[in-house]
LOVEX-451833 format. One record per residue (C-alpha): chain; residue number from 1; z, y negated, x. Coordinates in nm, 3 decimals. Layout:
BEGIN
A / NUM / Z / Y / X $
...
END
This chain:
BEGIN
A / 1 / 0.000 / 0.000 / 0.000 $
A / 2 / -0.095 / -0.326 / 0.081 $
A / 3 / 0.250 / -0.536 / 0.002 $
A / 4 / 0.579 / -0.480 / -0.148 $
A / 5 / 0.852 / -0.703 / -0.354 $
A / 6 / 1.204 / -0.625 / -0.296 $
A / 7 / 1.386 / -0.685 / -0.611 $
A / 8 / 1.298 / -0.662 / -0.970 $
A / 9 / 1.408 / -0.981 / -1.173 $
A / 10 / 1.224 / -1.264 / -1.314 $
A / 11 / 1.084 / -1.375 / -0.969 $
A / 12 / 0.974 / -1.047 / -0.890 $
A / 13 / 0.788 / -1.058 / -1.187 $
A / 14 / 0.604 / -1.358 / -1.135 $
A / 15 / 0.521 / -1.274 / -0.757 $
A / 16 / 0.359 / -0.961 / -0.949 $
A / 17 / 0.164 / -1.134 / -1.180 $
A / 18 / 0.082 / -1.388 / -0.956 $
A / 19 / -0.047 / -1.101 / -0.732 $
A / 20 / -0.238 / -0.950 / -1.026 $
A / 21 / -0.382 / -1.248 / -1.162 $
A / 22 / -0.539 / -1.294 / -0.772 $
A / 23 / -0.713 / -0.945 / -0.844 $
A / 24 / -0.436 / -0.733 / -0.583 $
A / 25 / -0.444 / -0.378 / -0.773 $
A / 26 / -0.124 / -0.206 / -0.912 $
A / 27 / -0.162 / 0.057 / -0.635 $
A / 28 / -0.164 / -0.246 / -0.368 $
A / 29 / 0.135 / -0.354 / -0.432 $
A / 30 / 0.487 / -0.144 / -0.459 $
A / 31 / 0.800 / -0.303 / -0.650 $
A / 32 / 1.146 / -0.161 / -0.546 $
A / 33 / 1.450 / -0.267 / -0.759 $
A / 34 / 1.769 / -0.161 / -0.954 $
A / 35 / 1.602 / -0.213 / -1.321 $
A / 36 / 1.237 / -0.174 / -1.472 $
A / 37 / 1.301 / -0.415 / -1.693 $
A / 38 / 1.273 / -0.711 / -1.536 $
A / 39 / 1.449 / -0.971 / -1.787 $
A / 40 / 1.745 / -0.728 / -1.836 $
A / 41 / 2.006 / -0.903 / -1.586 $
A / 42 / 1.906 / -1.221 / -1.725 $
A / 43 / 1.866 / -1.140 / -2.117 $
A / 44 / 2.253 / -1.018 / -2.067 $
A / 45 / 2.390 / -1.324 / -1.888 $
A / 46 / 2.206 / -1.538 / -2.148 $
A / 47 / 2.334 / -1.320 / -2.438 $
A / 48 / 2.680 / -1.378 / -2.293 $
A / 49 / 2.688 / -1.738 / -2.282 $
A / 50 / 2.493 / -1.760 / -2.687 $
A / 51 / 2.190 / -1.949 / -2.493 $
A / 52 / 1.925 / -2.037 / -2.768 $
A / 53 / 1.717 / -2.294 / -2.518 $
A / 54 / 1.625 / -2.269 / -2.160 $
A / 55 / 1.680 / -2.528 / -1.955 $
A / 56 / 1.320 / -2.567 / -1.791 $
A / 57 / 1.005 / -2.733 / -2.002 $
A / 58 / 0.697 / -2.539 / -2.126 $
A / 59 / 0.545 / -2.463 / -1.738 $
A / 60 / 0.878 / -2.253 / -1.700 $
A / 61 / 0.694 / -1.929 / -1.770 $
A / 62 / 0.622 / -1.650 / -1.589 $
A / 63 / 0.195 / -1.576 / -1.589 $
A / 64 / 0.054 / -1.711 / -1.328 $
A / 65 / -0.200 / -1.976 / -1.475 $
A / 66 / -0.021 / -2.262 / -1.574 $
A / 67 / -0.199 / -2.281 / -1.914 $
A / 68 / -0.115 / -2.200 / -2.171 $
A / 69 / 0.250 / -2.321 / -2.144 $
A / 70 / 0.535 / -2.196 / -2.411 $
A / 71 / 0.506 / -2.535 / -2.584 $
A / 72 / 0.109 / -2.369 / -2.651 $
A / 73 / 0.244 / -2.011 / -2.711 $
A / 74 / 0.540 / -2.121 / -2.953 $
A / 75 / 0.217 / -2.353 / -3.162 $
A / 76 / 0.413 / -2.622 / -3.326 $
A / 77 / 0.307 / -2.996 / -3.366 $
A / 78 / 0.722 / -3.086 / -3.236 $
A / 79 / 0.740 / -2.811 / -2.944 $
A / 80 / 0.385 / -3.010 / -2.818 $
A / 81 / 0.478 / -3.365 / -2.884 $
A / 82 / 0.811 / -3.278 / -2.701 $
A / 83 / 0.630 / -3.082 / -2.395 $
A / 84 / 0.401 / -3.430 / -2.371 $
A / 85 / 0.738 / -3.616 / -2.271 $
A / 86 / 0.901 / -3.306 / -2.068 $
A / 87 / 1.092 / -3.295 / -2.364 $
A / 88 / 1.036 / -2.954 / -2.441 $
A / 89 / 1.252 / -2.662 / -2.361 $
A / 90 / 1.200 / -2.292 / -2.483 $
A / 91 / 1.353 / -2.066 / -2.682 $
A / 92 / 1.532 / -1.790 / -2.482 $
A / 93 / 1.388 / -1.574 / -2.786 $
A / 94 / 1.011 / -1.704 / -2.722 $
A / 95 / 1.045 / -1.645 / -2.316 $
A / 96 / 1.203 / -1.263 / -2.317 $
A / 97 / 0.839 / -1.231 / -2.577 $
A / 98 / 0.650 / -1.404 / -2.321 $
A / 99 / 0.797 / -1.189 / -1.993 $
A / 100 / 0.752 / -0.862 / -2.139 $
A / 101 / 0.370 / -0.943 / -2.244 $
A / 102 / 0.369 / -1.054 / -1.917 $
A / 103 / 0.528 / -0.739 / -1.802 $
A / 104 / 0.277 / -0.496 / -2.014 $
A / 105 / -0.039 / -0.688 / -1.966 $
A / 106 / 0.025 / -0.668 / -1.540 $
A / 107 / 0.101 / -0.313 / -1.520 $
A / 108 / 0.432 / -0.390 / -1.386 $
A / 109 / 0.544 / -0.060 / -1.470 $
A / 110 / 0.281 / 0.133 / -1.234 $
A / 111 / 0.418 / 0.019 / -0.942 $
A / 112 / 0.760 / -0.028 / -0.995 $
A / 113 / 1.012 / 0.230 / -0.813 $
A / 114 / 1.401 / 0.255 / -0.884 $
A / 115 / 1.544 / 0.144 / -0.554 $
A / 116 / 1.826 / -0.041 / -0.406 $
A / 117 / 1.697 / -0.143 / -0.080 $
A / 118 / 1.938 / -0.167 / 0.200 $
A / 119 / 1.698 / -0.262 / 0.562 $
A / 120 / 1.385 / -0.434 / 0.567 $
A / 121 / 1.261 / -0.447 / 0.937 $
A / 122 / 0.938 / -0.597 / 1.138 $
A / 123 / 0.709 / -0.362 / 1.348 $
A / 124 / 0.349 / -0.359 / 1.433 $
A / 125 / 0.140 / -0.482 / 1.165 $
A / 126 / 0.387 / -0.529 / 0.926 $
A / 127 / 0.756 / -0.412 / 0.793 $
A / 128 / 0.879 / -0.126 / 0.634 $
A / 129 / 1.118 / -0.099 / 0.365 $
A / 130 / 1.425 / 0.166 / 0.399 $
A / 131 / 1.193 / 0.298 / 0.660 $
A / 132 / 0.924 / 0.336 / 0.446 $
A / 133 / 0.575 / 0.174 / 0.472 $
A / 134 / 0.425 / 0.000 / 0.659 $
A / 135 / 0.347 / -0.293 / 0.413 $
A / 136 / 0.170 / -0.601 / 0.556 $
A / 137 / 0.340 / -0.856 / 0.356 $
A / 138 / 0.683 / -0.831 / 0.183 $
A / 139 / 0.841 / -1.048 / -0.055 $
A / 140 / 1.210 / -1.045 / -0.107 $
A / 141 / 1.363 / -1.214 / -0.427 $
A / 142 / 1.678 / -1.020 / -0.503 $
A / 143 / 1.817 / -1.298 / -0.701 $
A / 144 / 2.190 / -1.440 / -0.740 $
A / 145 / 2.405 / -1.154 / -0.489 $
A / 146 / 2.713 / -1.167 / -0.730 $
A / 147 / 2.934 / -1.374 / -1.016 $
A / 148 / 3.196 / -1.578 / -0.831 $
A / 149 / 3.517 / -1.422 / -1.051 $
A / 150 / 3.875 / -1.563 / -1.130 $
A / 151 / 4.147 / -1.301 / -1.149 $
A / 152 / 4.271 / -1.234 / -1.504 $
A / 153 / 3.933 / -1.402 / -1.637 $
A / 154 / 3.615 / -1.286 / -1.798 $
A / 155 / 3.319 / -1.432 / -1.689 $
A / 156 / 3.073 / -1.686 / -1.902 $
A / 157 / 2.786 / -1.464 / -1.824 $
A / 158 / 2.931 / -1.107 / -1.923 $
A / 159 / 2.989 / -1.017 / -2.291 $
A / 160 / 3.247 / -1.148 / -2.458 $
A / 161 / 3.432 / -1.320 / -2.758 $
A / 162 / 3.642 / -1.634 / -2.794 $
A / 163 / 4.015 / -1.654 / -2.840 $
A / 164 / 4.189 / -1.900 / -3.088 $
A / 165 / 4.330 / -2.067 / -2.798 $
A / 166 / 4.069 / -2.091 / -2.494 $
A / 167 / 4.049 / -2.251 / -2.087 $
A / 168 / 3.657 / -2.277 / -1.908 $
A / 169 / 3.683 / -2.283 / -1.559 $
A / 170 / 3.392 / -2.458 / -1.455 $
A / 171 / 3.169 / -2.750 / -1.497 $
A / 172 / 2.787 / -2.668 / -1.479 $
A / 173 / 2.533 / -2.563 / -1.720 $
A / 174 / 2.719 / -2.255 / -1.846 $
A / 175 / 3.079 / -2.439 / -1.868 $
A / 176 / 2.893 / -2.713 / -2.093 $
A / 177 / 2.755 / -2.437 / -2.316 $
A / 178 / 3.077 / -2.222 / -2.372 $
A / 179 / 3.275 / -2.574 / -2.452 $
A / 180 / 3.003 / -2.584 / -2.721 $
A / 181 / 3.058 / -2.258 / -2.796 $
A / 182 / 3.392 / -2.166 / -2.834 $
A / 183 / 3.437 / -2.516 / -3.005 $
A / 184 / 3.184 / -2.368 / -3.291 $
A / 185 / 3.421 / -2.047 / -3.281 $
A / 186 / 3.738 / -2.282 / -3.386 $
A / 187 / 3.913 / -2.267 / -3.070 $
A / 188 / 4.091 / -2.510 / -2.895 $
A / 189 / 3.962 / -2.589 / -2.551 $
A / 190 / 4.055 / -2.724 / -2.222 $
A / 191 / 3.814 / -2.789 / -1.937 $
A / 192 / 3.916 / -2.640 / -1.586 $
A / 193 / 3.761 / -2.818 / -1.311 $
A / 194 / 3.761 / -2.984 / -0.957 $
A / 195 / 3.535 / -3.266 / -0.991 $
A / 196 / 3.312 / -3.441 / -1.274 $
A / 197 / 2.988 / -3.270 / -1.349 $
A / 198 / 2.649 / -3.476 / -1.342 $
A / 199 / 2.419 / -3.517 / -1.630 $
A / 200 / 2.067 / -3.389 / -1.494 $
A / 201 / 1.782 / -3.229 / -1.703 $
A / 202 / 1.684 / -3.013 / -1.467 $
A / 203 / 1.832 / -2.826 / -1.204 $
A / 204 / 1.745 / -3.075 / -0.918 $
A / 205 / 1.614 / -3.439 / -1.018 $
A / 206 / 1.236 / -3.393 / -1.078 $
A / 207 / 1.107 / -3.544 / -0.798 $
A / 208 / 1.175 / -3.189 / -0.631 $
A / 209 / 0.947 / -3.069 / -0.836 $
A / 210 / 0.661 / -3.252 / -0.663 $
A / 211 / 0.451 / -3.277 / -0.382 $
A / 212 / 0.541 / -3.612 / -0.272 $
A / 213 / 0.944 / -3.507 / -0.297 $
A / 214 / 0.877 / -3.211 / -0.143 $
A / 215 / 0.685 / -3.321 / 0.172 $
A / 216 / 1.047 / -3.608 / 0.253 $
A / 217 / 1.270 / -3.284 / 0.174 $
A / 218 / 1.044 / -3.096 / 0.413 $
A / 219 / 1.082 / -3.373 / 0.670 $
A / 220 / 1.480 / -3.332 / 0.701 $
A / 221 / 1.648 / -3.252 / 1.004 $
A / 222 / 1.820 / -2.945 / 0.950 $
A / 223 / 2.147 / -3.090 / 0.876 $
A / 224 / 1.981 / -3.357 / 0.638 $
A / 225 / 1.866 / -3.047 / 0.480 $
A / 226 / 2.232 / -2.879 / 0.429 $
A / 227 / 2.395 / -3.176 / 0.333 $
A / 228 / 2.082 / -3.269 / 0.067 $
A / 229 / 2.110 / -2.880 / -0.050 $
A / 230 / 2.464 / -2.874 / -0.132 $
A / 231 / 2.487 / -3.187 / -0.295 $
A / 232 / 2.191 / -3.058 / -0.501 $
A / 233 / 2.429 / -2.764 / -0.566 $
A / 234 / 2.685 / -2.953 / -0.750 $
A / 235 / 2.722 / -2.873 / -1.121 $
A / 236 / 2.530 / -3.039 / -1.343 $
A / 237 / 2.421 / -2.988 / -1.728 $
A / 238 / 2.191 / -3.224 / -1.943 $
A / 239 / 2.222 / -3.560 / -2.055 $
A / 240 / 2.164 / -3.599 / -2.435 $
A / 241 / 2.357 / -3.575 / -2.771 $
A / 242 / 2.329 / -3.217 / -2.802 $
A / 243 / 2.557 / -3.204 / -2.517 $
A / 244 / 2.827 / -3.470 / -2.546 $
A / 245 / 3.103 / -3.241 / -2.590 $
A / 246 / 3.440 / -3.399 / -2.535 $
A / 247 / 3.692 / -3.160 / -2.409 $
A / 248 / 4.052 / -3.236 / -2.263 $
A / 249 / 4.099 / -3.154 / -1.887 $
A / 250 / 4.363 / -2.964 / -1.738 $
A / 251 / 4.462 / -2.937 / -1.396 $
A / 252 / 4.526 / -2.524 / -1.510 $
A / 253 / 4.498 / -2.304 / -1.783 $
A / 254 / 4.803 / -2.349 / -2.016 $
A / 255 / 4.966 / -2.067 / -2.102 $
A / 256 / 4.856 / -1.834 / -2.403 $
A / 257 / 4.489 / -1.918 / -2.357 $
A / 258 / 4.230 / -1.693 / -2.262 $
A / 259 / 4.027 / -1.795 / -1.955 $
A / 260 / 3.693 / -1.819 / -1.890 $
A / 261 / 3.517 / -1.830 / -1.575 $
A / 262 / 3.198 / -2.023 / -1.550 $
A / 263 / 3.199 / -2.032 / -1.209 $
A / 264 / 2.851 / -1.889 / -1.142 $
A / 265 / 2.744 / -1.702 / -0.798 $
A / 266 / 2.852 / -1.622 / -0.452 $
A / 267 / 2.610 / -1.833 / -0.238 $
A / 268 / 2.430 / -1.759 / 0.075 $
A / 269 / 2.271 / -1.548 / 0.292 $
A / 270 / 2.588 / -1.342 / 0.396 $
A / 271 / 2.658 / -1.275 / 0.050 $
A / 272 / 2.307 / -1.063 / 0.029 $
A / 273 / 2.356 / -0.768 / 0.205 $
A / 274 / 1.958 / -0.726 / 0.281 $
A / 275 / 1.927 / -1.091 / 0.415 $
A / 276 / 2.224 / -1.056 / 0.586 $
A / 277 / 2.098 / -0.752 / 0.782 $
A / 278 / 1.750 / -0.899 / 0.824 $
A / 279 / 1.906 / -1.190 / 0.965 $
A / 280 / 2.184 / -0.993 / 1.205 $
A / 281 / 1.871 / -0.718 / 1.269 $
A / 282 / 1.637 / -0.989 / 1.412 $
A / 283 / 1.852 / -1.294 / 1.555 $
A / 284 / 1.684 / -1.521 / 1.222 $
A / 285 / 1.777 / -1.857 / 1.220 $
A / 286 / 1.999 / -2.030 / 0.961 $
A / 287 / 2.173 / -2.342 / 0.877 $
A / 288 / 2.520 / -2.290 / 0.676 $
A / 289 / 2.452 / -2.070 / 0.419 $
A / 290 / 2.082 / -2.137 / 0.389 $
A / 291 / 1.791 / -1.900 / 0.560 $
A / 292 / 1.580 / -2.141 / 0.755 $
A / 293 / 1.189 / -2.115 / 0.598 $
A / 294 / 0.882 / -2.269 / 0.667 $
A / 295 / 0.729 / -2.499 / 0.379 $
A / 296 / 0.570 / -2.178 / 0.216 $
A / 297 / 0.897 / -1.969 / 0.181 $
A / 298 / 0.794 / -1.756 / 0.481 $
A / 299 / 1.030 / -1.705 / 0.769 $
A / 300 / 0.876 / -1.829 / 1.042 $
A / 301 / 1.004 / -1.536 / 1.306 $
A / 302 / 0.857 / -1.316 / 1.114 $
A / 303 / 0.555 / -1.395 / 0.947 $
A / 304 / 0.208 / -1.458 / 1.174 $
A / 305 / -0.169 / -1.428 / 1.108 $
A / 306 / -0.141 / -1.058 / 0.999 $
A / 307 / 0.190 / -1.016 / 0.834 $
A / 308 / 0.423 / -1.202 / 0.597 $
A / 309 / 0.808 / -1.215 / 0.469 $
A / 310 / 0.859 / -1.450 / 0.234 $
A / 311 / 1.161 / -1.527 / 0.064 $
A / 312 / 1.170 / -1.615 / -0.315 $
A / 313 / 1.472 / -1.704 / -0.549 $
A / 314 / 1.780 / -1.865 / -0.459 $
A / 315 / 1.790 / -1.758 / -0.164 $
A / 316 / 1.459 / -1.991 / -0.047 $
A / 317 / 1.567 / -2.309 / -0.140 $
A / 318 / 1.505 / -2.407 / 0.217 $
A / 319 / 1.158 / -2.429 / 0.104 $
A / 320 / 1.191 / -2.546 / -0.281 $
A / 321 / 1.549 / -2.675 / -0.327 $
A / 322 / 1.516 / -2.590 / -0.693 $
A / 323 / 1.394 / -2.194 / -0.584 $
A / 324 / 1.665 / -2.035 / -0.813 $
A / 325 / 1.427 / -2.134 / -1.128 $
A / 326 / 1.124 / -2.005 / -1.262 $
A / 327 / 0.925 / -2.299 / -1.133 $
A / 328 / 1.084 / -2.218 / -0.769 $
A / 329 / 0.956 / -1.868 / -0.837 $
A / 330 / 0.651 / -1.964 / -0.903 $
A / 331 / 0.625 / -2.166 / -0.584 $
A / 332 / 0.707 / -1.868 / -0.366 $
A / 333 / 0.449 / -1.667 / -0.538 $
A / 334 / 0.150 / -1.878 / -0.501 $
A / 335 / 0.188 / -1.878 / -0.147 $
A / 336 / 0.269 / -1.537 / -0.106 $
A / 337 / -0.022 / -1.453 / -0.292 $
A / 338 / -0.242 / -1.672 / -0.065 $
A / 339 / -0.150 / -1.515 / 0.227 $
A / 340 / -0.170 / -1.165 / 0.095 $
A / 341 / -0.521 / -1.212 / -0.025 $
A / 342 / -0.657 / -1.424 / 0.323 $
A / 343 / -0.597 / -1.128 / 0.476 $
A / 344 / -0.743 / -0.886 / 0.251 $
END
């Protein structure tokens, strides 16, 4: 085979399609991951935190042309005179229908193989994958490597119910949606948290999203870069009336109330445990907890004329700050996919 994803969740799928959509066969490409459906991690986390709307706009979908966009698919005059002002955001319902037409129409499913990977390493003309291979060009994107827990506390984004009495530990997008929620429930809430969220549409300010913003971000030294990264990690959820949720703030939970923890993921490369052997296996270079990457989500040590490792997901936002969402995904794809099929 030609080239090989590591991982199996929404990025992986676009990479796929992406691939597909180039003209790479099924049998070119091999998928190893822990789930053949790739929506399933994310379906449940959504599910556990009631999410009705995505956060991204009608380009945050998964097949690799950018037209038609969900604002198209969903075919209402308000979802396209709100995707005309980047108004628009999806229906969690409408985007699970797109991915798994997405899923069927690729052939997904042919190549995929029920894996967890442990060693990815370079050789001649390419890398193998648990020792097998070798594939030219590999993509990684195994996603978020865990949920950041509190003792005694269930997490936003595992199944749960709502207590008459309830703390959220937390202030980002999923804290803002179980005040909302547990509020709706009847409960009483407090708000756990270390510092004031900011009110941002999307997960980085939108000039991220760009060219332009992209080249200056590319242009950091490599501690400009860290500092810009984790400030761009700070919680955030959007501005607007649908959000303006006043909840008291306590400096801890009081007693009697059931806690909460929407304190999202363990972050960085030593929290992966294949990046973290790639990087220990072959001396890669990194910058706090970020993998260093060239503009095109390749690493640069490893990647030349005839082979490629890219990285996609969180884990590249050296390359695309805002890699952890479906437009980051995206971005890693394309240029995977032109690189796979130069070579061809």
């Amino acid at each position: 085979m030609r080239c090989a994803i590591v991982g199996s969740g929404l990025a992986a799928l676009a990479t796929y399609a992406t691939l597909r959509h180039a003209g790479v066969l099924s049998e070119e490409i091999a998928v190893f991951g822990t789930h053949a459906d790739p929506t399933s991690v994310w379906r449940e986390r959504a599910a556990s935190i009631r999410q009705r709307r995505m956060r991204s706009e009608s380009d945050g979908h998964l097949a690799a042309a950018g037209f038609p966009g969900l604002a198209v698919r969903e075919g209402t005059l308000s979802a396209l005179s709100r995707s005309v002002a980047n108004r628009y955001h999806p229906a969690v319902e409408l985007f699970l229908a797109h991915a798994n037409e997405v899923r069927d129409r690729t052939g997904w499913d042919e190549s995929f193989a029920e894996r967890r990977v442990a060693r990815i390493r370079a050789g001649k003309g390419g890398f193998t994958v648990d020792g097998e291979g070798t594939f030219a060009h590999v993509l990684v994107a195994t996603g978020h490597p865990g949920l950041v827990h509190v003792p005694g506390a269930v997490h936003a984004y595992e199944p749960h119910e709502y207590a008459p009495k309830v703390a959220i530990v937390g202030a980002g997008m999923a804290a803002a949606t179980e005040w909302r929620n547990a509020l709706a429930a009847g409960s009483e809430v407090v708000s756990i948290r270390r510092r004031e969220p900011l009110r941002r549409s999307l997960n980085v300010p939108r000039a991220y999203f760009s060219k332009r913003g992209l080249a200056g971000f590319h242009h950091l030294a490599p501690t400009a870069r860290v500092a810009v990264l984790h400030d761009l990690g700070r919680p955030s959820y959007p501005p607007g009336r649908d959000w303006d949720v006043e909840v008291p703030v306590a400096d801890a939970p009081p007693p009697g109330f059931q806690v909460i923890a929407a304190t999202g993921f363990r972050k960085g490369w030593r929290e992966d445990p294949v990046l973290a052997d790639l990087v220990a296996a072959h001396d890669l270079e990194t910058h706090d907890r970020f993998l260093a990457l060239a503009p095109d989500s390749t690493v640069p040590a490893l990647t030349n004329d005839g082979r490629t490792l890219s990285i996609a997901g969180v884990a590249g936002q050296w390359a695309f700050p805002a890699a952890d969402t479906i437009a980051g995904a995206k971005y890693a794809a394309r240029a995977f996919t032109r690189r796979v099929c130069r070579t061809r």
